[in-house]
C-alpha positions as CSV (number, residue, x, y, z in Angstrom):
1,X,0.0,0.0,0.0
2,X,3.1,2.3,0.7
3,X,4.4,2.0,-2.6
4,X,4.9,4.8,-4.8
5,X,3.0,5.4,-8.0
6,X,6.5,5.3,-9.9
7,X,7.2,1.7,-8.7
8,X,4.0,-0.5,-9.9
9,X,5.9,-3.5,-9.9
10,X,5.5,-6.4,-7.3
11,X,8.4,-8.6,-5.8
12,X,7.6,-11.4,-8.6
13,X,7.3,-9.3,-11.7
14,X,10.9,-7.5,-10.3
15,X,12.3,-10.9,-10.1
16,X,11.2,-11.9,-13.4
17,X,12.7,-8.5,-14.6
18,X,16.0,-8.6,-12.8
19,X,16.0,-12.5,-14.5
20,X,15.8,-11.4,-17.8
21,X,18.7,-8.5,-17.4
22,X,20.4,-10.5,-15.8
23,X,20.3,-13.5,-18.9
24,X,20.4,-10.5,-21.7
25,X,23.7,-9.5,-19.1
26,X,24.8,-13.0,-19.6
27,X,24.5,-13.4,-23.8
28,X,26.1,-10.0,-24.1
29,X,29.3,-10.8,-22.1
30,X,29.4,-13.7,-23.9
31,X,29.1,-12.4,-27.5
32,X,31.8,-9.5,-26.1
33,X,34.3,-12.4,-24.6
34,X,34.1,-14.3,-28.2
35,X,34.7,-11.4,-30.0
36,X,37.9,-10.6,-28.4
37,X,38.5,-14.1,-28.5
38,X,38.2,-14.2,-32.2
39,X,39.9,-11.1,-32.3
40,X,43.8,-12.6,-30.5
């Protein structure tokens, strides 16, 4: 009830959202890692 207007989000749609940065995180680090790999 305390929540502010500018943070609709409940504590299981931020989880799913933190999941999916996190996995997008992931795939990007990855792509950058073979990148430099191909790069040496």
């Amino acid at each position: 009830m305390g929540r502010p207007p500018s943070c609709p989000l409940n504590g299981d749609e931020m989880s799913v959202l933190l999941y999916i940065v996190l996995t997008v995180a992931i795939f990007a680090l990855l792509g950058l890692v073979q990148k430099l790999v191909e790069g040496l």
